[in-house]
C-alpha positions as CSV (number, residue, x, y, z in Angstrom):
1,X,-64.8,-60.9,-12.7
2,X,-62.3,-62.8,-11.3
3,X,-59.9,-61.7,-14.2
4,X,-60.4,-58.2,-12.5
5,X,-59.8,-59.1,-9.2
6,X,-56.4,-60.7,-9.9
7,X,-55.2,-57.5,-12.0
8,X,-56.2,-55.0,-9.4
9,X,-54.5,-57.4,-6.5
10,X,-51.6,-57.1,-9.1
11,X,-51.8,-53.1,-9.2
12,X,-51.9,-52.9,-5.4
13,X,-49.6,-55.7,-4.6
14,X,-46.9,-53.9,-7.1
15,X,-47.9,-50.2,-5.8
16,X,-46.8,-50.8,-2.0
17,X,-43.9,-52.6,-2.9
18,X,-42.9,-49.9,-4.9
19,X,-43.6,-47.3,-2.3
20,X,-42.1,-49.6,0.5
21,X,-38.9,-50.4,-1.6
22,X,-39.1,-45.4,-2.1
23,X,-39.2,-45.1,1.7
24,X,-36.7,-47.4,2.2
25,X,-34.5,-45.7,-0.2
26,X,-35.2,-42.0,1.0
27,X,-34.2,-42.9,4.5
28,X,-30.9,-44.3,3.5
29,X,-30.2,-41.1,1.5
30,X,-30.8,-39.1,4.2
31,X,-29.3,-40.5,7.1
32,X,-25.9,-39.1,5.8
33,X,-27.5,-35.9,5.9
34,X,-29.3,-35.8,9.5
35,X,-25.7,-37.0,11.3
36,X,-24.3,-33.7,9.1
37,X,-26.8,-31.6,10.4
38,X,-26.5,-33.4,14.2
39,X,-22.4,-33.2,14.8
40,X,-21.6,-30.0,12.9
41,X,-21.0,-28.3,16.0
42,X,-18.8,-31.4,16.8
43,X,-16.0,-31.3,14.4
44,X,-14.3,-34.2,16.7
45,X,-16.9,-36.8,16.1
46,X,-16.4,-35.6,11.7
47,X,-14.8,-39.6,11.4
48,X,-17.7,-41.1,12.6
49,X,-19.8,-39.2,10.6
50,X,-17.5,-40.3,7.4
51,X,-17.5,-43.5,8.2
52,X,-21.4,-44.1,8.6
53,X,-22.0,-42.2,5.6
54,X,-19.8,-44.8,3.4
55,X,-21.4,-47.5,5.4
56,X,-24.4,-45.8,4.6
57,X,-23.5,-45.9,0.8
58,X,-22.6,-49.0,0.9
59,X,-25.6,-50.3,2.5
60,X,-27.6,-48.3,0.0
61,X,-25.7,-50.1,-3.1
62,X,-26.5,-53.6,-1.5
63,X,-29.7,-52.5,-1.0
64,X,-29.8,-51.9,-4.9
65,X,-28.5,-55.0,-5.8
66,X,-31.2,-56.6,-3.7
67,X,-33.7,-55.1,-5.5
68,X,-32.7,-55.7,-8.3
69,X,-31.9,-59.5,-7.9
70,X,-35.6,-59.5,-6.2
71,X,-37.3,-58.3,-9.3
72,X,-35.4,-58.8,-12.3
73,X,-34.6,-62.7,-11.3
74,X,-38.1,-63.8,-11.2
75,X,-38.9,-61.2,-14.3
76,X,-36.0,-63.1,-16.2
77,X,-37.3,-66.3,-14.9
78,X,-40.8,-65.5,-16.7
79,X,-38.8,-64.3,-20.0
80,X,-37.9,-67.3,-20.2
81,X,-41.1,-69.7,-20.0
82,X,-42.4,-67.0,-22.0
83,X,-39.7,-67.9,-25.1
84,X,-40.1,-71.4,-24.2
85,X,-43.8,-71.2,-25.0
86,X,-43.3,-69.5,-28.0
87,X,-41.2,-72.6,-29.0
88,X,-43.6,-75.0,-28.5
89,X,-42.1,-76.3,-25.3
90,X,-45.0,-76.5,-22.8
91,X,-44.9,-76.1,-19.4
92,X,-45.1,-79.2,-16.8
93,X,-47.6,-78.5,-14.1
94,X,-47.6,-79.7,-10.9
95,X,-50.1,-80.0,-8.1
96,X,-47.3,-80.5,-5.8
97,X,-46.2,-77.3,-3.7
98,X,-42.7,-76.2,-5.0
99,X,-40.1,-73.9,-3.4
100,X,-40.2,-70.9,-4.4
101,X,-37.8,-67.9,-3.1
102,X,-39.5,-64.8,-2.1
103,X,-38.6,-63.2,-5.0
104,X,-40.7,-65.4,-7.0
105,X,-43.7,-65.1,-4.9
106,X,-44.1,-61.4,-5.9
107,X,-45.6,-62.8,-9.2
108,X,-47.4,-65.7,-8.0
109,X,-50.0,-64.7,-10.2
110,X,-48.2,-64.2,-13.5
111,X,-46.4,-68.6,-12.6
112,X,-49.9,-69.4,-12.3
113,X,-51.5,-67.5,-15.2
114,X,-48.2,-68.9,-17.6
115,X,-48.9,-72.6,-15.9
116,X,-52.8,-72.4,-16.9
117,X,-51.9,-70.9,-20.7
118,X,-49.4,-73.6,-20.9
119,X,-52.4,-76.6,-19.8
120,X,-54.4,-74.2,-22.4
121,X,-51.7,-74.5,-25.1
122,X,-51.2,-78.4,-24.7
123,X,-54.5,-79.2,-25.2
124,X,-55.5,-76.8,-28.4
125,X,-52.3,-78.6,-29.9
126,X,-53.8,-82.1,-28.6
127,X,-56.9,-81.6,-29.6
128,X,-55.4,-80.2,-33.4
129,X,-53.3,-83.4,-33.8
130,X,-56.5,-85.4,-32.8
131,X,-58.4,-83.5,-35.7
132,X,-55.7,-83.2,-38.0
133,X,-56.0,-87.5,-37.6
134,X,-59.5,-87.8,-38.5
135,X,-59.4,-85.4,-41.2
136,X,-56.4,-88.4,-42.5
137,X,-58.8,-90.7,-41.9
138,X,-61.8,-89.2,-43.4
139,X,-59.7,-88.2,-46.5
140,X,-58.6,-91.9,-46.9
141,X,-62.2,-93.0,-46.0
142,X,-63.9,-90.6,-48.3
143,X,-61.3,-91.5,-51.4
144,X,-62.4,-95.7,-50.8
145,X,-65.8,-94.6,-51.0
146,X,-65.5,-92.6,-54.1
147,X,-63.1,-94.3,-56.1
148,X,-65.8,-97.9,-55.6
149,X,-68.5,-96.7,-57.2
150,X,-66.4,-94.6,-60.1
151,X,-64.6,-98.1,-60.6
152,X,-68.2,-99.4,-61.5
153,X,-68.7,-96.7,-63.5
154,X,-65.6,-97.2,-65.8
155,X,-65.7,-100.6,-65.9
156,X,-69.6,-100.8,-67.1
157,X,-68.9,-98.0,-69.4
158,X,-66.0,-99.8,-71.2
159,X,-67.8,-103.2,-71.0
160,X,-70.7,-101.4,-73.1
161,X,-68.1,-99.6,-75.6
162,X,-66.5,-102.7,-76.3
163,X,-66.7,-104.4,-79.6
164,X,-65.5,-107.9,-78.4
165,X,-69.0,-108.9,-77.3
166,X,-72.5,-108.4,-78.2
167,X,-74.8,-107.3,-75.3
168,X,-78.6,-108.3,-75.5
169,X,-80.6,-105.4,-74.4
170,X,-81.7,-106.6,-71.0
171,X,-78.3,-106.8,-70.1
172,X,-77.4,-103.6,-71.3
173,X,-80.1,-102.2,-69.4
174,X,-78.4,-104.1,-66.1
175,X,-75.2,-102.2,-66.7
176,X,-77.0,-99.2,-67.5
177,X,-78.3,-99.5,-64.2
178,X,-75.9,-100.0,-62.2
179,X,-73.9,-97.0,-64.2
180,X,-76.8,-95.1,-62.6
181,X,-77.3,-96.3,-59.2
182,X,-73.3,-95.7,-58.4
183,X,-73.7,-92.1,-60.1
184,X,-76.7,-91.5,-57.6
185,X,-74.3,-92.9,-54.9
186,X,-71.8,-90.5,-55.9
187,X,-73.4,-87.7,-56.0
188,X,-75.0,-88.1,-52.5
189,X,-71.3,-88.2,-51.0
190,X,-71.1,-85.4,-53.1
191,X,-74.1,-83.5,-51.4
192,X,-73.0,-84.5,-47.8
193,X,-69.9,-82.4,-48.7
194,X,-71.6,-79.1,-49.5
195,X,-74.2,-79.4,-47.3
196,X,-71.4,-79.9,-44.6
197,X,-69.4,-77.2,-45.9
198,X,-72.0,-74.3,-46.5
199,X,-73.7,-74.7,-43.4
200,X,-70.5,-74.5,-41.7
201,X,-69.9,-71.3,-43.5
202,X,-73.3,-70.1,-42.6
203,X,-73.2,-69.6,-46.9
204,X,-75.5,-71.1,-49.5
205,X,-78.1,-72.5,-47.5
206,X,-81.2,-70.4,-46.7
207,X,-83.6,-71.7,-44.0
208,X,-86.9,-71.6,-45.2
209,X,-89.2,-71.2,-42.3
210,X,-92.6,-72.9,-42.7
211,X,-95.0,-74.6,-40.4
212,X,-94.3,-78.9,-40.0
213,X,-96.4,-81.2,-38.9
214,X,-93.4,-82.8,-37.4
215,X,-95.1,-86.2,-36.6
216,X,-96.5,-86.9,-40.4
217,X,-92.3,-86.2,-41.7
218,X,-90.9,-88.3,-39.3
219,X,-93.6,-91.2,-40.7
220,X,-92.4,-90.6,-43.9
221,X,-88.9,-90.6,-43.2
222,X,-89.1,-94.1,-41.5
223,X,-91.4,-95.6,-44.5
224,X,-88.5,-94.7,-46.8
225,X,-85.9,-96.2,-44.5
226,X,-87.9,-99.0,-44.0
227,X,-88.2,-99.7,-47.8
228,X,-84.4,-99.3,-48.4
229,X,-82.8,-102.3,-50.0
230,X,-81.2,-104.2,-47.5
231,X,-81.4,-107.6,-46.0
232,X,-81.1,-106.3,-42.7
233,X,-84.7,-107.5,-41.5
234,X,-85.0,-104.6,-39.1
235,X,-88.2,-103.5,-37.7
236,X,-89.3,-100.4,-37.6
237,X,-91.4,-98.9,-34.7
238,X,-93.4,-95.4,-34.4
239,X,-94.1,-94.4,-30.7
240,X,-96.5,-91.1,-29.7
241,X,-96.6,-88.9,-32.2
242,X,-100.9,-89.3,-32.2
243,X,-101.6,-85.3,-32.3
244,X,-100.4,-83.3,-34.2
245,X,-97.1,-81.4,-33.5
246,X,-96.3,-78.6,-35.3
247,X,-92.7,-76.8,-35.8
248,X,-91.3,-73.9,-37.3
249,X,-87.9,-74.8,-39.6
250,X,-87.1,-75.7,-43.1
251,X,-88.8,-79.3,-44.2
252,X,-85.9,-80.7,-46.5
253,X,-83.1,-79.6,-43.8
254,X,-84.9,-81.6,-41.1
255,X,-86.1,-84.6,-43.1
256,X,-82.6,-84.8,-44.5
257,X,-81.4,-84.8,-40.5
258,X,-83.9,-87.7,-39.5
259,X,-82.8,-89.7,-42.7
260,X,-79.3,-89.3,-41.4
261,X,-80.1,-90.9,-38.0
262,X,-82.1,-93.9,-39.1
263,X,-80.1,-94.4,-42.1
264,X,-76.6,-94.4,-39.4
265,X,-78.8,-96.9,-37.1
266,X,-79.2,-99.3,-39.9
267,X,-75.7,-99.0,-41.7
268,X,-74.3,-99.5,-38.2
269,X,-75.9,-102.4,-36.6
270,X,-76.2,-105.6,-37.3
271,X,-79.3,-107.2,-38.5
272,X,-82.3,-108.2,-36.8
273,X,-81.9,-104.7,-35.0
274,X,-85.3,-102.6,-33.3
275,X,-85.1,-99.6,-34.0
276,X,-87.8,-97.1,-31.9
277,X,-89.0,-93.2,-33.0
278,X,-90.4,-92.1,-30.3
279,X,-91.8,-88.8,-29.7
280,X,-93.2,-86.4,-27.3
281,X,-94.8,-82.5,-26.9
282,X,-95.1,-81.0,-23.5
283,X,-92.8,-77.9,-23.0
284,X,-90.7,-78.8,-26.2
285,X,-90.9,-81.4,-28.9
286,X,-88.5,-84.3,-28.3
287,X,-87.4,-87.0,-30.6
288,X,-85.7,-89.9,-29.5
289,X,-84.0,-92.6,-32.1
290,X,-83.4,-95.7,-30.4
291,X,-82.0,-98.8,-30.7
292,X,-80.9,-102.1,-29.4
293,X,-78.1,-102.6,-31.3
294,X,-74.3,-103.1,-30.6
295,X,-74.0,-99.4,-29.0
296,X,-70.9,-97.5,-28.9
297,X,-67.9,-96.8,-26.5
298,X,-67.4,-94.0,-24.6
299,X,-65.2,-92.5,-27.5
300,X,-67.3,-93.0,-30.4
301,X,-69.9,-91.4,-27.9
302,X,-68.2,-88.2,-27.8
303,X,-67.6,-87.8,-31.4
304,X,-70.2,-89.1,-33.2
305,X,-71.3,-85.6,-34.1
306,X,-67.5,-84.6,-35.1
307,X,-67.0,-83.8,-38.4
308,X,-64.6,-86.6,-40.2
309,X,-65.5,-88.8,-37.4
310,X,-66.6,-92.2,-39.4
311,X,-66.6,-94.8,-36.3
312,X,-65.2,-97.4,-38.5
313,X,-62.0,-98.0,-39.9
314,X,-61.0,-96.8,-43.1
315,X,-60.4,-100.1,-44.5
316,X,-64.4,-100.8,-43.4
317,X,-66.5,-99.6,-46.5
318,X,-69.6,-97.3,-44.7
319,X,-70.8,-96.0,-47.8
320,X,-71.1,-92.7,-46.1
321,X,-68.8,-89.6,-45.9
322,X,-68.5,-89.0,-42.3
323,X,-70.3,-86.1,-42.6
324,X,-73.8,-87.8,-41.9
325,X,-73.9,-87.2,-37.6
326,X,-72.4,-83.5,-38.3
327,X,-74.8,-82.5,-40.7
328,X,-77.7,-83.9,-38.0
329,X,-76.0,-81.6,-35.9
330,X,-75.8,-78.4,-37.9
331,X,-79.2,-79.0,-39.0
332,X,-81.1,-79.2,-35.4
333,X,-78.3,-76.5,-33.9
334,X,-79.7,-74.1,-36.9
335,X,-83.3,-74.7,-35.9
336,X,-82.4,-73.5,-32.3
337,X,-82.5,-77.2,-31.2
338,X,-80.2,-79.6,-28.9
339,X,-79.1,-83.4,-29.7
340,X,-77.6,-85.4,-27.8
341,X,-76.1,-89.4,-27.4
342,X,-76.3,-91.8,-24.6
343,X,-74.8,-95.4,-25.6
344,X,-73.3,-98.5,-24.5
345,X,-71.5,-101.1,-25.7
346,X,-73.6,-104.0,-26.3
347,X,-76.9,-102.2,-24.9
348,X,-78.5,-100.0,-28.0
349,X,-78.3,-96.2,-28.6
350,X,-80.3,-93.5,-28.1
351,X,-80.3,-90.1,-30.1
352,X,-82.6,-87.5,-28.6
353,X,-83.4,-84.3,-30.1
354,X,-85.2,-81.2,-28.3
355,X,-86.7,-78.6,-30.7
């Protein structure tokens, strides 16, 4: 709406000037011919008649200029910050009030439309270069991550195809193992990619929609976590969650999602930490994942969902993708659902989902 009130105060602002500037012109044209008309009959006065018409004229040729130094300056002015936007050279704006000759005041609106695409410009390319970083990151993140366990891999594989040493079978098993528990390591990363991908794609992944009894999935996802191998020592806590509450949505998509989130509060915090389900069924069901562990800034706040977005330094091995918090995301966003991040450095985080 206010797009259309701007153009048609352009249309009306540009259609009296232009019949101002007409009117203007038409009476310069014809005062030659009225003071004809007026002396005729007073062929004595013939030189003063002459000599207002070429000051007539002339007036009428300044007049032009004008005109055209009041439109075409400003229009050439705009040319310009055009081109220069074109090349990548944004504009400065300022909040401070600037001279401006009348001239430019005539398109006000365009200076102010070219200063707001220019803000517009700036930060698409600010947030590209931003994203354009964690995708480096993530690449170099996501190579470490691969290349450990495929390092296992070929080393075990050429300790057990080596003829130098003779391997009793319990240890064989051990490397066989270990060949296997990288392999499933590796092809989870693996997973986290397409899921990521397709889903982002809207290709590949088909919804199933069944009826969950959301409370008895969530107590399976935390028994799992709970049992993970770790040394962690972190306890594990179920809050409401007593009556049944039933969704509609795909069972491996959202048990997948709450895997993500406990799994990202263990990997993440140190050990000891609490970590709290807790969830509720009035007008909407709502899942919060809490914990009191180190929290997060501000910026890892507002891109823990981001794609790429690992929280951690590349040179930190997270065992993870950085895909983990962005699948949660395009999992609960596919079942027509919110989630959201409150945190603080020092003071826990909590994760709350709405379905």
């Amino acid at each position: 709406m206010k797009i259309n009130l701007i153009n048609w105060r352009l249309i009306v602002r540009f259609t009296l000037n232009f019949i101002l500037h007409q009117i203007l012109m038409f009476l310069f044209v014809s005062l030659p011919a009225i003071f004809y008309i007026v002396v005729l009959k007073q062929p004595e006065k013939l030189f003063f008649v002459n000599l207002t018409t070429v000051l007539i004229i002339a007036a009428y040729l300044l007049y032009c200029l004008f005109y055209g130094y009041y439109v075409a300056r400003p229009m050439a002015d705009i040319l310009v910050k055009i081109r220069k936007l074109s090349n990548g050279e944004y504009l400065i704006p300022t909040n401070k009030k600037r001279f401006r000759s009348p001239s430019s005041r005539l398109y006000r609106e365009v200076y102010a439309n070219l200063e707001a695409l220019s803000a517009t410009l700036q930060e698409s390319e600010r947030k590209r270069l931003e994203f354009e970083q964690l995708r480096q990151d993530w690449a170099a993140g996501v190579t470490h991550d691969l290349k450990t366990p495929l390092s296992y891999i070929s080393g075990y594989s050429d300790i057990l195809l080596s003829d130098e040493h003779e391997w009793s079978a319990h240890e064989k098993k051990e490397f066989v193992q270990l060949i296997k528990d990288k392999s499933a390591h590796m092809e989870e990363l693996i997973n986290d990619l397409g899921i990521a991908f397709r889903m982002d794609q809207n290709i590949g992944i088909k919804l199933s929609s069944q009826r969950i009894e959301l409370g008895e999935l969530i107590r399976r996802v935390v028994a799992e976590t709970a049992n993970m191998p770790s040394d962690k020592n972190n306890s594990f806590e179920i809050v409401g969650g007593e009556e049944p509450i039933y969704v509609m949505g795909d069972a491996g998509l959202l048990k997948r999602a709450f895997s993500n989130l406990l799994v990202n509060a263990v990997v993440h915090n140190p050990a000891g930490t609490a970590i709290t389900v807790q969830m509720h069924n009035i007008t909407h069901v709502e899942i919060q994942v809490m914990d009191n562990g180190k929290g997060m800034d501000e910026h890892s706040s507002n891109h823990l969902f981001d794609r790429y977005y690992r929280g951690t330094s590349t040179d930190v091995p997270t065992g993870g993708t950085g895909l983990g918090m962005a699948i949660v995301k395009q999992i609960i966003t596919a079942h027509q659902g919110t989630v959201d991040v409150k945190s603080t450095t020092g003071h826990g985080t909590v994760i709350t989902i709405r379905l």
